[in-house]
C-alpha positions in Angstrom: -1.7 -23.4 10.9 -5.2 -24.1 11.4 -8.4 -21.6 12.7 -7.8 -22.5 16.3 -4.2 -22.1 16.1 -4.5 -19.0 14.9 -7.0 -17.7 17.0 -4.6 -19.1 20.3 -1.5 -16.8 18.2 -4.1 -13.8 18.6 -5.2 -14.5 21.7 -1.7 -14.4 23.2 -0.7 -11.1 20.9 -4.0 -9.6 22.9 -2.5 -10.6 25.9 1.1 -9.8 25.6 0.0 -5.9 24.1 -2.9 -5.9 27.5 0.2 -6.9 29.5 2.8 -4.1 28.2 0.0 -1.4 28.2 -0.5 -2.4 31.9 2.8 -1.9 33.2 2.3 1.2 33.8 -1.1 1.4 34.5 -0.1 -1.1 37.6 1.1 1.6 39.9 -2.1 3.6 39.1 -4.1 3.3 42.0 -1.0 4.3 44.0 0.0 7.2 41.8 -3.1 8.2 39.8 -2.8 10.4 37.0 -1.9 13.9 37.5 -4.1 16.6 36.0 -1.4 17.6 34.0 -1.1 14.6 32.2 -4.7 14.0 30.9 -4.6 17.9 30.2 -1.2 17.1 27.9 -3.3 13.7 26.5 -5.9 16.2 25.1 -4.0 18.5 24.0 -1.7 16.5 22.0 -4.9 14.6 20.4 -5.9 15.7 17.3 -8.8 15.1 14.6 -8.1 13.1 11.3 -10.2 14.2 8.6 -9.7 14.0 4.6 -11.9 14.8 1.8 -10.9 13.2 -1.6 -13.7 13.9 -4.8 -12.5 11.8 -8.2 -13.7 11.5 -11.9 -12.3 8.5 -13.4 -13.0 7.3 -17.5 -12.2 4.4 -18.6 -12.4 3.4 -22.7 -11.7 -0.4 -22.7 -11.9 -2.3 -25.8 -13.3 -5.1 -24.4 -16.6 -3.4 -23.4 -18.9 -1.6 -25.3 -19.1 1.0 -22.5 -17.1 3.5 -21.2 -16.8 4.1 -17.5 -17.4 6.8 -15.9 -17.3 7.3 -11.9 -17.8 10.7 -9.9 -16.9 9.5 -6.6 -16.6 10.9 -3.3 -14.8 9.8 -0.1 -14.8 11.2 3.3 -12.3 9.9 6.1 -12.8 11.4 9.2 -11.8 10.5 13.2 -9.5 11.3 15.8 -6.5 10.3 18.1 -5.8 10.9 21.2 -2.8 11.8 23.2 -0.7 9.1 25.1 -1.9 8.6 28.7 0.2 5.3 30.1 1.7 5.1 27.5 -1.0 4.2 25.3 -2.9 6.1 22.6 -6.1 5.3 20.6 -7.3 5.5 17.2 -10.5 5.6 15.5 -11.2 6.6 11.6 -14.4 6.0 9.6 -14.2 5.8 5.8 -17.7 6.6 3.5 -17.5 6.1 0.5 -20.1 7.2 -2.4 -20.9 7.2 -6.1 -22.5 11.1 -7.7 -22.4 9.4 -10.9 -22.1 5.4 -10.9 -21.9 4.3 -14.9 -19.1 2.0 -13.9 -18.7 -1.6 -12.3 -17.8 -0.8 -9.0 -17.1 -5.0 -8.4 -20.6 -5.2 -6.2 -23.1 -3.1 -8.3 -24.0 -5.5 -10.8 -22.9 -3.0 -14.0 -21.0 -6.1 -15.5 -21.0 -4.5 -18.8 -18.9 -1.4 -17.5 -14.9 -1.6 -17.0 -14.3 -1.6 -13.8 -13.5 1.4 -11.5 -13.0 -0.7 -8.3 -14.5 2.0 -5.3 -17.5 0.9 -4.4 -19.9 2.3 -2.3 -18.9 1.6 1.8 -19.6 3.1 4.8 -16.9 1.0 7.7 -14.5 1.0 10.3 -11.4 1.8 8.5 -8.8 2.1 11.4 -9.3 1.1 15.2 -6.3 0.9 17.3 -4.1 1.0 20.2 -0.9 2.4 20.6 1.6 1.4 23.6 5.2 2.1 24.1 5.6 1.0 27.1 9.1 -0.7 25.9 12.0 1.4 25.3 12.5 2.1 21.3 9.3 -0.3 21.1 6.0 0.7 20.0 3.6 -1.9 19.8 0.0 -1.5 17.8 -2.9 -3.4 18.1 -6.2 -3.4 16.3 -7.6 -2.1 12.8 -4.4 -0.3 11.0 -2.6 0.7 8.1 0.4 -0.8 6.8 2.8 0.4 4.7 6.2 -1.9 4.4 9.1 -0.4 2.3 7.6 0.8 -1.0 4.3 -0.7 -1.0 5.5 -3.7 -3.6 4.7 -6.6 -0.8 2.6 -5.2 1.4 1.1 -2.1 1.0 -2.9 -0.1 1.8 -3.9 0.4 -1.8 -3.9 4.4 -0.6 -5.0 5.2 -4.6 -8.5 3.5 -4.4 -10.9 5.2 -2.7 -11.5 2.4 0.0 -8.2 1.9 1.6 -7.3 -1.7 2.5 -6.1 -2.1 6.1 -5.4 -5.2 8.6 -6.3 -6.6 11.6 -3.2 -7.5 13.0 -0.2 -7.1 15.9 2.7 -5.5 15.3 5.6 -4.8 17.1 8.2 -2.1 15.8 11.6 -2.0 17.8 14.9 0.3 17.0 16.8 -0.7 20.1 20.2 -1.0 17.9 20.9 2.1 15.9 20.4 2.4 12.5 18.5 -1.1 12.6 14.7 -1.2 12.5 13.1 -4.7 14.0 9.4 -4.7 12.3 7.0 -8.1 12.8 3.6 -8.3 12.2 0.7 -11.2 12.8 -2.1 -10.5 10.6 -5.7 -12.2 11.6 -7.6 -10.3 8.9 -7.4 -8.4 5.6 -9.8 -5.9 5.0 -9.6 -5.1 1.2 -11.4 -2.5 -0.7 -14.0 -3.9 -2.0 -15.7 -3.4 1.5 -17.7 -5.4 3.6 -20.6 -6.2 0.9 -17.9 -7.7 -1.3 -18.0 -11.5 -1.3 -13.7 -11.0 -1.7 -14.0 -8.3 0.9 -12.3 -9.3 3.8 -9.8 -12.4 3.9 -9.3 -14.3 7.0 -5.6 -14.7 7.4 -2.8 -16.3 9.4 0.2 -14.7 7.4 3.1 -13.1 9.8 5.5 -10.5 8.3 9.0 -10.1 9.2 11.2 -7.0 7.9 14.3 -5.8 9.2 16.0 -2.2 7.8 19.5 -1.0 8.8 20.5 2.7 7.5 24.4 3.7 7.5 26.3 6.3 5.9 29.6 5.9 4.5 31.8 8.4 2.3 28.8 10.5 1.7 26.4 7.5 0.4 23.6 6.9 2.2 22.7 2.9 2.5 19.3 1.1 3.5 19.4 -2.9 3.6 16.6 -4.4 4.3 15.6 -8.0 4.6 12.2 -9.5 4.8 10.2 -12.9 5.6 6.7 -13.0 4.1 4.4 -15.7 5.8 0.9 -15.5 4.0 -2.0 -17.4 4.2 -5.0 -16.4 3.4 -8.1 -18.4 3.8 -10.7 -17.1 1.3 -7.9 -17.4 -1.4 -5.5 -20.5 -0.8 -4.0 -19.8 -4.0 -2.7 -16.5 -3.2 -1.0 -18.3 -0.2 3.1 -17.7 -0.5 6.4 -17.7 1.6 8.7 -15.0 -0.1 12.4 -14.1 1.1 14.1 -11.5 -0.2 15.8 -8.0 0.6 16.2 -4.9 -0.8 19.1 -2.6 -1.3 19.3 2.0 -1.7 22.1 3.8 -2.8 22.2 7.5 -2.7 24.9 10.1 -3.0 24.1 13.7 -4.4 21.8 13.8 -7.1 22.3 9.8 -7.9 20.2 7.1 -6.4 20.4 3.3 -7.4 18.5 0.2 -5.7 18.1 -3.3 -6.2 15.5 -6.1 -5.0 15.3 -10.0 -4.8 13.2 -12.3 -4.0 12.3 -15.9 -4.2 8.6 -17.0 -3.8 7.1 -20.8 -3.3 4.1 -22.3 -1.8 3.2 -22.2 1.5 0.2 -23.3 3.9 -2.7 -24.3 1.8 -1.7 -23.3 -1.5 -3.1 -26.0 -4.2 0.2 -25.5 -6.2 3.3 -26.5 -6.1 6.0 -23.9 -7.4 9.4 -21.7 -7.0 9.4 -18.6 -8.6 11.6 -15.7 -8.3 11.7 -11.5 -8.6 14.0 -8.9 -9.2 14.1 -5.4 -9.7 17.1 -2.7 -10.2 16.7 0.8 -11.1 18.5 4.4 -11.0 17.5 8.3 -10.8 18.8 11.3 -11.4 17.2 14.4 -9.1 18.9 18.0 -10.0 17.4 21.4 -9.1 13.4 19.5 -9.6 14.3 17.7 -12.3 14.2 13.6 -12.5 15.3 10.9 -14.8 15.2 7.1 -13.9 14.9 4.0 -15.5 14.1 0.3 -14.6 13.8 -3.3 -14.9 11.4 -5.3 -13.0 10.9 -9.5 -13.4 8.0 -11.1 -11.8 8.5 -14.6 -12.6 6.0 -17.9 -13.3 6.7 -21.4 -14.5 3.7 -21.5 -16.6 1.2 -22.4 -14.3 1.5 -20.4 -10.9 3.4 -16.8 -10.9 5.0 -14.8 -8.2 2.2 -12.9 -6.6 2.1 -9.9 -4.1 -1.7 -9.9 -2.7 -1.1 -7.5 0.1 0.7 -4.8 -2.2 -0.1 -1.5 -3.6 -0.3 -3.2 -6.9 -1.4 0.3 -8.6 2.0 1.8 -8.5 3.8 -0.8 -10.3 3.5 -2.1 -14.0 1.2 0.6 -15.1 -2.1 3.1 -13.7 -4.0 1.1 -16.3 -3.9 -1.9 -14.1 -3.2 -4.7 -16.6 -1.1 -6.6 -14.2 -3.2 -6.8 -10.7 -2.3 -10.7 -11.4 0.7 -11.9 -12.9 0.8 -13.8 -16.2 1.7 -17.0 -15.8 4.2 -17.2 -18.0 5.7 -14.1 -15.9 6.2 -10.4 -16.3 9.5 -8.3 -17.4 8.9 -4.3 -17.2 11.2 -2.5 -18.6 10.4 1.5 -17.8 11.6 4.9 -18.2 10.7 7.8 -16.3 10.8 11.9 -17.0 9.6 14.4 -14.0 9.7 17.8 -12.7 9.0 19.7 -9.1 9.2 23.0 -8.7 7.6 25.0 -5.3 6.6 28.4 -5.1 5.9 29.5 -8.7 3.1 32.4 -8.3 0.0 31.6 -7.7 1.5 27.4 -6.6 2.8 26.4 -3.4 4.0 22.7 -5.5 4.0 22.1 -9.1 5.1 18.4 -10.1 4.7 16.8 -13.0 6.1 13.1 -14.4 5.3 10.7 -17.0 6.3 7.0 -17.0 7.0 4.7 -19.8 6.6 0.7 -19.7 7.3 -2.2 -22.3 5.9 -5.4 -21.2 6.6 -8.7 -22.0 6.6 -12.1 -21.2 9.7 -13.6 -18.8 9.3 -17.5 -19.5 8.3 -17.2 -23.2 8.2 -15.6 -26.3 6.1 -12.7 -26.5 5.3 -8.8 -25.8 2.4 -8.2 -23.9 2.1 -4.9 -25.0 2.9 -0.9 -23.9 1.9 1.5 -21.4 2.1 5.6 -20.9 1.2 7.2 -17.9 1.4 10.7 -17.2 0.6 12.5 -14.0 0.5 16.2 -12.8 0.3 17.7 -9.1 -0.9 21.3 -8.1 -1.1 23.0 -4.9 -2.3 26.7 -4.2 -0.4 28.9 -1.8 -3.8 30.1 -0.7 -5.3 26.7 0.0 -2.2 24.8 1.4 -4.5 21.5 3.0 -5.8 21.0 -0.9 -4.1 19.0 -3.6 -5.2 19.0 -7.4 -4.6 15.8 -9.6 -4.8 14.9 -13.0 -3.3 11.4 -14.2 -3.6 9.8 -17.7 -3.1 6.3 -18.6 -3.0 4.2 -22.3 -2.5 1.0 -22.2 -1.9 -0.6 -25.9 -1.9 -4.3 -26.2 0.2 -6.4 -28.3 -0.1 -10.3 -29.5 -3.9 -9.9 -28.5 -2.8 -10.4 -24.6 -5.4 -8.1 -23.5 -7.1 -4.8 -24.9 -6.0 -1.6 -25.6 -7.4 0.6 -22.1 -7.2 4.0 -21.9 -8.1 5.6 -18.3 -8.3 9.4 -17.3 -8.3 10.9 -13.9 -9.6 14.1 -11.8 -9.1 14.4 -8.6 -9.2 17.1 -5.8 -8.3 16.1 -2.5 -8.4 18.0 1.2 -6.5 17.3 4.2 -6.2 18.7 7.9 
């Protein structure tokens, strides 16, 4: 689709949510408001504001420096109540560096590994809310998304700049247990921020998922199925069309799922290429304990490889972040995973702690890429319930000389009302 296509396919999705949020508001000059409603409107709205502080080392073999990035973020806002139907949404993220001996992607320390929170003061979300429809809600404007588990489209929550989109989207659960989710997305704000020459990405990408739930003989079953339309201007070669679904198991302690996919070029994408992806895994959960294990294929004939540019890339293949981009030649992941939760243990409202192990290697050729451990642990104080302590580890060690050894260590305290 071209630029004046796309801006006739937002101009209509304006329209259409302008149209819904009017029904309503049609009868108003006949039936204004009663007091009692914009009374309920401000007392359901409420104000949104988080406070996250970070230390984050990196030792990369490639550089002669370490990193090292005290950063601050503070996210604040509020929404309001529905009146017609219709709430709105307004959040502000700024974002700052205490001590900056890193290469935030825009500062110019090139000879720094990178820690990719830079420093941004923007509009992070700015939206409406109507649901007007019965079992529809409609949202339109500046928002977060968050589809399934993050692996296709995600808001990169772990960066310190979230990355959100500019976009319709229309949520409908009109048949039970089935969720109807579409989105049109006009822009990607990323988070390298506004200052960032890969900052925002004009887009004309549409996604399509639909979940059903059931029970049966004490499993519980999610099916989902998805359409991925993306086409991003700034970056033609992340441009794909992915189908593919996903399948969860769970009875008792056990939980299983499963995901496919199959990925080619789409819009202006300069290559031509059919690549697939799949992914199975199990856990075990018993009285806060957890053990799971996985497999996870990325594909790539060589040239191109399956990409997901909209995901929470973070929380797959490794904290070190050694597979933002696929290899070419493909990814396999095979992972294991150890963790614990336990609440109320003295002083702790939550203790959780979990570590993760990876062995990568190549999917279309000979060839390990190398190993990964990451190891995380969560506190929470009974006496400060809104505050969450962090501390994450991650050691990347390289094999066949396919990247370098990276080691990365995180603090993190983070506040919430």
């Amino acid at each position: 689709m071209n630029v004046s296509f796309r801006k006739r396919l937002t101009s209509v999705g304006f329209t259409i949510f302008t149209m819904l949020a009017a029904i309503p508001m049609a009868y108003a000059e006949e039936m204004p408001p009663e007091p009692n409603s914009l009374v309920k409107a401000f007392k359901e709205s409420k104000i949104l504001f988080d406070a996250r502080l970070r230390w984050e080392h990196v030792d990369q073999d490639s550089f002669t420096n370490n990193a090292n990035a005290l950063t601050y973020r503070l996210r604040g806002g509020f929404e309001t109540g529905k009146l017609f139907d219709t709430s709105f949404l307004i959040e502000f993220d700024h974002v700052r560096d205490i001590v900056g001996d890193f290469n935030s992607t825009i500062n110019g320390n090139t000879t720094f590994p990178v820690v990719a929170d830079p420093n941004v003061t923007e509009l992070n979300r700015f939206q409406l809310t109507n649901t007007s429809l019965p079992d529809t809600k409609i949202i339109l404007g500046r928002q977060r998304i968050i589809l399934d588990d993050a692996r296709f489209v995600g808001h990169v929550g772990w960066r310190q700049n979230e990355q959100t989109y500019d976009s319709v989207r229309v949520q409908n659960t009109s048949l039970e247990g089935l969720t109807f989710d579409f989105t049109y997305i006009d822009q990607v704000n990323r988070i390298f921020g506004d200052d960032s020459p890969v900052g925002r990405f004009d887009s004309d990408s549409a996604l399509i998922n639909l979940n059903y739930k059931t029970a049966f003989n004490d499993v519980k079953a999610s099916l989902t199925g998805f359409a991925y339309l993306i086409d991003l201007e700034q970056a033609p070669g992340l441009s794909s069309q992915t189908y593919g679904f996903n399948i969860g198991l769970t009875k008792g302690m056990w939980s299983l799922k499963g995901s496919y996919a199959r990925q080619s070029d789409w819009a202006d994408q300069p290559a031509d290429y059919d690549v697939s992806y799949y992914h199975v895994a199990g856990f075990l959960k018993h009285k806060g304990l957890e053990l799971g294990a996985g497999y996870e294929v990325l594909g790539g004939d060589g040239t191109t490889a399956f990409s997901t540019p909209l995901a929470t890339v973070h929380k797959f293949n490794g904290f070190a972040d050694q597979f933002l981009a696929t290899p070419a030649v493909g990814l396999e992941d095979v992972y294991g995973k150890v963790g614990y939760a336990k609440k109320n243990v003295g002083l702790f409202a939550l203790l959780k702690a979990f570590a993760v192990y990876h062995d990568f290697s190549a999917k279309n050729a000979s060839g390990d890429f190398g190993s990964e451990i990451d190891v995380v642990g969560i506190a929470k104080l009974k006496a400060l319930d809104n505050v969450t302590f962090l501390a994450k580890y991650a050691n990347f060690q390289s094999d066949d000389g396919f990247k370098t050894d990276k080691e990365v260590f995180w603090l993190q305290v983070e506040f919430k009302i």
